[in-house]
Every structure is written in C-alpha cells, then in structure tokens.
LUMMARFI-826163 format. One record per residue (C-alpha): residue number from 1; residue in three letters; chain; x, z, y. Coordinates in nm, 2 decimals, m for minus. Example, Ala and Ser with C-alpha at 12.3 -4.5 7.8 and 13.67 -1.06 7.14 Angstrom:
2
[node 1 "ALA" "A" [1.23 0.78 m0.45]]
[node 2 "SER" "A" [1.37 0.71 m0.11]]
//
This chain:
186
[node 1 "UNK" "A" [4.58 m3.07 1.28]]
[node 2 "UNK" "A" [4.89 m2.93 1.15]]
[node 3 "UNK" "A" [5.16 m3.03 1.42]]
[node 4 "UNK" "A" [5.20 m2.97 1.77]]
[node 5 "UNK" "A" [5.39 m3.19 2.03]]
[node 6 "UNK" "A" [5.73 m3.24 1.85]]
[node 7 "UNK" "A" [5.99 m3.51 1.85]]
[node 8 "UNK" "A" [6.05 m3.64 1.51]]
[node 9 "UNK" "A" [6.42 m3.50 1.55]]
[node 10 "UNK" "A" [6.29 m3.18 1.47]]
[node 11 "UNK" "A" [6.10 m3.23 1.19]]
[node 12 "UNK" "A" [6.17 m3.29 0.81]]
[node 13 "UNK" "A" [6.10 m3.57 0.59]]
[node 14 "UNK" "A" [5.88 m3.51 0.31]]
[node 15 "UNK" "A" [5.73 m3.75 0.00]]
[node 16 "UNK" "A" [5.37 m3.70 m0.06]]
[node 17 "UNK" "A" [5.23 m3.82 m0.44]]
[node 18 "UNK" "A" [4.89 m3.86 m0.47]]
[node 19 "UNK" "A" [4.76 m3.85 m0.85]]
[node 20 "UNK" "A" [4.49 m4.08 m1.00]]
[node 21 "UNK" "A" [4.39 m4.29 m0.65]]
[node 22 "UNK" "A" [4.35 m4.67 m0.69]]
[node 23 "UNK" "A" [4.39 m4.65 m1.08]]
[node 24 "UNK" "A" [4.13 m4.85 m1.28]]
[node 25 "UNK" "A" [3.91 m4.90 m1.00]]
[node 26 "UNK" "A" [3.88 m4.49 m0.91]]
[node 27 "UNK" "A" [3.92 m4.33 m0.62]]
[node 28 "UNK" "A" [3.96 m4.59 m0.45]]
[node 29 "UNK" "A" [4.16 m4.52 m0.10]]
[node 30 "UNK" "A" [4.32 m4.82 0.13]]
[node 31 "UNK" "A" [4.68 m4.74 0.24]]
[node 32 "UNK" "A" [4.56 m4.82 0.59]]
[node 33 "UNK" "A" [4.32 m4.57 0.62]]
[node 34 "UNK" "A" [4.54 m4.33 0.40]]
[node 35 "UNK" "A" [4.81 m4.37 0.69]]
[node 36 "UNK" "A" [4.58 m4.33 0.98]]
[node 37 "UNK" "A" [4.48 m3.99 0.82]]
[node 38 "UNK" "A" [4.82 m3.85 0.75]]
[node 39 "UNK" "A" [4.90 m3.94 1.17]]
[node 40 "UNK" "A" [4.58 m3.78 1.23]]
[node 41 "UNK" "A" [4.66 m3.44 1.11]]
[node 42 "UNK" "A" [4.97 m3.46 1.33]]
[node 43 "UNK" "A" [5.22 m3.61 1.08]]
[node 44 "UNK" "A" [5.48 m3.86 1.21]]
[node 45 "UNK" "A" [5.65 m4.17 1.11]]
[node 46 "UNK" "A" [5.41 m4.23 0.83]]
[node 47 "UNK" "A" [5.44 m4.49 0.57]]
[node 48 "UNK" "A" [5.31 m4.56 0.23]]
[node 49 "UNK" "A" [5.46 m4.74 m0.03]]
[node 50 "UNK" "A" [5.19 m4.97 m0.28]]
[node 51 "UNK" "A" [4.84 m4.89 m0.37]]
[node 52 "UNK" "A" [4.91 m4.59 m0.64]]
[node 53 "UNK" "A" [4.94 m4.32 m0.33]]
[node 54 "UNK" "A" [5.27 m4.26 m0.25]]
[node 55 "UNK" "A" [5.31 m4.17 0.13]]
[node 56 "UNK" "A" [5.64 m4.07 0.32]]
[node 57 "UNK" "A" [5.56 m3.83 0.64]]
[node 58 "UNK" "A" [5.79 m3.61 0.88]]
[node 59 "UNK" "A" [5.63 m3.30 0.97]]
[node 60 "UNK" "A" [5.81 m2.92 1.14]]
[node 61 "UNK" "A" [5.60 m2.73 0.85]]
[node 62 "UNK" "A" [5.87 m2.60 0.63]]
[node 63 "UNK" "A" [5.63 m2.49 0.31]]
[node 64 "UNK" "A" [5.54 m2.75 0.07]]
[node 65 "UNK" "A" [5.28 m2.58 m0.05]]
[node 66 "UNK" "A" [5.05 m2.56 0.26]]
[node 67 "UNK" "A" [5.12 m2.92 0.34]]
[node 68 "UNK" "A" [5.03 m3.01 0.01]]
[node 69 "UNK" "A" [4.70 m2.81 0.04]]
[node 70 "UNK" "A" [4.62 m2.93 0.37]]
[node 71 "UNK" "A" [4.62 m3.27 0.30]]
[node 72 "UNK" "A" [4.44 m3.21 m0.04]]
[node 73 "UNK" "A" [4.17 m3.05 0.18]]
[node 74 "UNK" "A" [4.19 m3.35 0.42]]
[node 75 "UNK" "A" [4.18 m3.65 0.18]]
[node 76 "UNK" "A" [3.82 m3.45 0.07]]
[node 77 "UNK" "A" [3.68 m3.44 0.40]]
[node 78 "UNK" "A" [3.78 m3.82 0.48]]
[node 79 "UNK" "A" [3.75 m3.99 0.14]]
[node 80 "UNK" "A" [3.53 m3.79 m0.07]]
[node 81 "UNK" "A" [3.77 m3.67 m0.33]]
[node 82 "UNK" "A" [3.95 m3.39 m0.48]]
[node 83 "UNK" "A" [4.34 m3.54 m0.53]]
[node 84 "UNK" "A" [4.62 m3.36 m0.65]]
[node 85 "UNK" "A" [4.92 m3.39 m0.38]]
[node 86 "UNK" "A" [5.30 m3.34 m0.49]]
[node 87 "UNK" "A" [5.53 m3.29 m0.22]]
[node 88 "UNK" "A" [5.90 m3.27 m0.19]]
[node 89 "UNK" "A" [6.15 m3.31 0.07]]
[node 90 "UNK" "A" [6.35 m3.62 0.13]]
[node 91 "UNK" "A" [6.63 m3.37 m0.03]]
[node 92 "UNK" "A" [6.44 m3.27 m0.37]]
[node 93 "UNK" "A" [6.37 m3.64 m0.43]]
[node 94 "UNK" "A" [6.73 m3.75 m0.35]]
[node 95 "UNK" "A" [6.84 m3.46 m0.61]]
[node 96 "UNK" "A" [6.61 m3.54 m0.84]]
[node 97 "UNK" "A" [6.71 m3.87 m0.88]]
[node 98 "UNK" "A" [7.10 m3.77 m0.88]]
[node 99 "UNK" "A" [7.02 m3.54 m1.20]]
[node 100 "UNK" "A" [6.82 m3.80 m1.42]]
[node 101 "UNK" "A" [7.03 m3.75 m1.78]]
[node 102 "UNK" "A" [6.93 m4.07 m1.92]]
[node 103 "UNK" "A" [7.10 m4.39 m1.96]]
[node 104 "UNK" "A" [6.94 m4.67 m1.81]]
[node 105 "UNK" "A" [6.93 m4.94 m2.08]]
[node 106 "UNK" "A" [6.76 m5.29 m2.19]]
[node 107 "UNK" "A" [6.39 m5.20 m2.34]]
[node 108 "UNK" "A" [6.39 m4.84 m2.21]]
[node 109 "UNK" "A" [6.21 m4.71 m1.91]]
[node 110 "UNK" "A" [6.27 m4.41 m1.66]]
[node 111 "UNK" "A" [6.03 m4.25 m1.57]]
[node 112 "UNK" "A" [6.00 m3.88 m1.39]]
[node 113 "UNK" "A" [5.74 m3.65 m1.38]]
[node 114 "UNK" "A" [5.67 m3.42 m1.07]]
[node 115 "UNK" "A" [5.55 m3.08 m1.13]]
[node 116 "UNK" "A" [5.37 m2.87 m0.89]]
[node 117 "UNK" "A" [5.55 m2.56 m1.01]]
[node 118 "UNK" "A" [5.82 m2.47 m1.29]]
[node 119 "UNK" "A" [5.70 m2.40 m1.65]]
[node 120 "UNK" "A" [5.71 m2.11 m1.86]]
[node 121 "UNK" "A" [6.02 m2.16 m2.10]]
[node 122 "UNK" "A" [5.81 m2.16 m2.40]]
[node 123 "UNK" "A" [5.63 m2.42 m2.26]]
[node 124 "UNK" "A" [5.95 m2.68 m2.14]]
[node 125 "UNK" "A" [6.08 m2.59 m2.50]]
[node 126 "UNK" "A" [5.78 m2.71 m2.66]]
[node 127 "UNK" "A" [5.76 m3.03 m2.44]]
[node 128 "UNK" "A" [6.14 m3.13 m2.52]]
[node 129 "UNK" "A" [6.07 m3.10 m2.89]]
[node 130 "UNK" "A" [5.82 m3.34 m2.90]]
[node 131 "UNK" "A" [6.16 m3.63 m2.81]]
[node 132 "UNK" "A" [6.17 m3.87 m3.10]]
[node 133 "UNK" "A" [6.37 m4.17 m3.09]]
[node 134 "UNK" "A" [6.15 m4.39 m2.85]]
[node 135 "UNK" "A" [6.09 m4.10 m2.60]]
[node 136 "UNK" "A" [6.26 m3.84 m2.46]]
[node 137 "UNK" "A" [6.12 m3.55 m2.26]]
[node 138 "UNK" "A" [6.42 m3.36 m2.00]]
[node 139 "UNK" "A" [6.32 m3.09 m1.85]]
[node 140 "UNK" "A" [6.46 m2.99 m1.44]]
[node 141 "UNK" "A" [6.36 m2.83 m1.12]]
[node 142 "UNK" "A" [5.96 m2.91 m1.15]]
[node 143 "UNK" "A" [6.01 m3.22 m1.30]]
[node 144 "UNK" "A" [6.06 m3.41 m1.68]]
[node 145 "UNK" "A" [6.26 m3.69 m1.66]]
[node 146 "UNK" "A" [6.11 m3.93 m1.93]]
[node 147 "UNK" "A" [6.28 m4.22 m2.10]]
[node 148 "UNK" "A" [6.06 m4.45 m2.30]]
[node 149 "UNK" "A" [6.17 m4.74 m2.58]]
[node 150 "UNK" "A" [5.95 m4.98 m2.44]]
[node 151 "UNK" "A" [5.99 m5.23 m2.74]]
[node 152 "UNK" "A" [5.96 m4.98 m3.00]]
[node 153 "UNK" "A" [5.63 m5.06 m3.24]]
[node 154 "UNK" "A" [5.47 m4.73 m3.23]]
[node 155 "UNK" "A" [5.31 m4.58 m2.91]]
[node 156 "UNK" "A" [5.49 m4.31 m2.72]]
[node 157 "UNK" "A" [5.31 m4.01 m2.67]]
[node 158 "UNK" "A" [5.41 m4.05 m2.26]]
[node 159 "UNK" "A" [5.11 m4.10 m2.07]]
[node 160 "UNK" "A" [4.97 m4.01 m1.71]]
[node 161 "UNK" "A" [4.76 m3.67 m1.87]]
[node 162 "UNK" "A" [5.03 m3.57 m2.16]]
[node 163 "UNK" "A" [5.26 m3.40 m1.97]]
[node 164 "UNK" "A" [4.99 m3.21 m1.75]]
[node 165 "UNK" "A" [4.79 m3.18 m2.02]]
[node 166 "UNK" "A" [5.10 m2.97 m2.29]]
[node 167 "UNK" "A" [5.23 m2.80 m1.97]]
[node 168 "UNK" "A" [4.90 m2.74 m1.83]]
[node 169 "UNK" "A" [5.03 m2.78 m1.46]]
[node 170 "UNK" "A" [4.94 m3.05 m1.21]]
[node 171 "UNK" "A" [5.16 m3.31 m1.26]]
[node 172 "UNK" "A" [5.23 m3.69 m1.11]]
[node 173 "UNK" "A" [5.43 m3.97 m1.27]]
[node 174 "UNK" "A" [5.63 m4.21 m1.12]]
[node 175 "UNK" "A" [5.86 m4.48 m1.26]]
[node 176 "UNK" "A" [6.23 m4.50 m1.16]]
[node 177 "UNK" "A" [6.21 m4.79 m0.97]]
[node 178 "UNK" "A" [5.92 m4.68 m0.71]]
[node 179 "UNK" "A" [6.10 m4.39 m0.69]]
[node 180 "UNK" "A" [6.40 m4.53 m0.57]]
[node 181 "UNK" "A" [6.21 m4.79 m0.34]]
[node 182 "UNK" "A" [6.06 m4.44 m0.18]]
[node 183 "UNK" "A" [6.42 m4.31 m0.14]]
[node 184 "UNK" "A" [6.53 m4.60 0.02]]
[node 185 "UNK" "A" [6.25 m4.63 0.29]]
[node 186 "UNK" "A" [6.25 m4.24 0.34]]
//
C-alpha cells in the first residue's frame, strides 16, 4: 500500500500508461479490476479511460519512478504479468500536449510517444533523421511527437516497438485524441 489516510486535496494527479495490455488478445486485464487494484494500493479517485491501459490516479508520492515501479510490481502479483507503466503528472501531460510541433491536418495523424527517460543525443538525432515525407519523428522532454500521412501508399516505419526498439528505452504510444480525452477527464 503506498498511501496513508490523506484527503485527495493533498495529493497530485498522475496518468498511468500501461504498454501492450488488451492488444490482440494479450494480456488481457478488465478495467474494472485494473481500477479496483490501483484503489487497493491506496490510490484515489481512480479512473481508466478504454481497454488499452490508460488509468488516471491521485496519489501524495511525489516520485514517478517508484509509483511507476510499484504498480509494475502490483499488476504482476494481481494479473500475472510483467507491464511497462509510464507515468506523468497531470502537469507533464498538459505540457506535452501544449509543445506538439505539428500541424494537425486532413490524412495526418498525431501521435506521441512517452519515454520512460530522456535519450542519449546521438540516439534522438538518429530517430529524427529517419522523418521522410509521410512521417515525422520530434523529439521533447521523454517523449517523440509523431505525425503520420495516413493516406500515403507506402507504410510508415511508426509502429508500437520502432521507437523503443531505435531508442532502446521503454516506450508507450498514444494517439492525440486519447490523449486529450485523458487530459480532459484528469
């Protein structure tokens, strides 16, 4: 249990992203019992927003990086498996959405990547040199924000593993639209 008897006044709000649960039928995990496990380790005023594990929690811990490791540890011991968790603060997210660099246009997605910590600079160099014309890698604070021609003929290189995979840090994807949803309920 990570929280002791605290009003919700005196605690922060935080975005949790899960990566890889309910995708193709893997790791499965029902919001439900996703929710009742966030409470149970002491977090308040939880709520999850569809299926692909995004969860938005107050808690008085001020250190991403121990929530994030707690509730790693916790979603083993209740569901079986090991699943990467991003978090940011109510704050990151809202900035993070304020510094996307992209247009938003007809045939183009947004999309932004959250990193669980900042890249060497070799290593966000070579990511933004792979941008052609239908995609475009950005690098910020522990995130890429992506923007995808969605009607071009060939297929972008974007997927859920490239960008983990060329930085080789744990990494999470969301689209611009869930991310605003999030925003909007946090």
């Amino acid at each position: 249990m990570l929280v002791h008897a605290l009003s919700p006044n005196d605690m922060k709000t935080y975005i949790a992203l899960l990566r890889g649960i309910n995708v193709g039928g893997h790791r499965k995990i029902r919001m439900a019992e996703l929710r009742e496990m966030f409470s149970g380790m002491g977090l308040a005023d939880v709520q999850t927003y569809i299926q692909s594990g995004n969860v938005i929690f107050k808690s008085p811990d001020r250190h991403e990086a121990g929530l994030a490791a707690a509730i790693q540890h916790e979603i083993a011991d209740t569901f079986g498996y090991r699943v990467p968790v991003i978090i940011r603060t109510k704050a990151d997210f809202e900035r993070t959405v304020e510094r996307y660099p992209f247009e938003e246009k007809e045939g183009w997605r947004g999309y932004i990547t959250f990193l669980s910590d900042q890249p060497s600079s070799k290593k966000q160099e070579e990511l933004e040199a792979l941008s052609t014309e239908i995609e475009t890698f950005c690098m910020g604070p522990r995130v890429v924000y992506v923007h995808v021609n969605k009607q071009a003929a060939e297929k972008p290189l974007f997927s859920s593993n490239f960008i983990q995979q060329r930085l080789n840090i744990p990494s999470t994807n969301r689209n611009l639209h869930t991310i605003r949803k999030l925003l909007a309920l946090a």
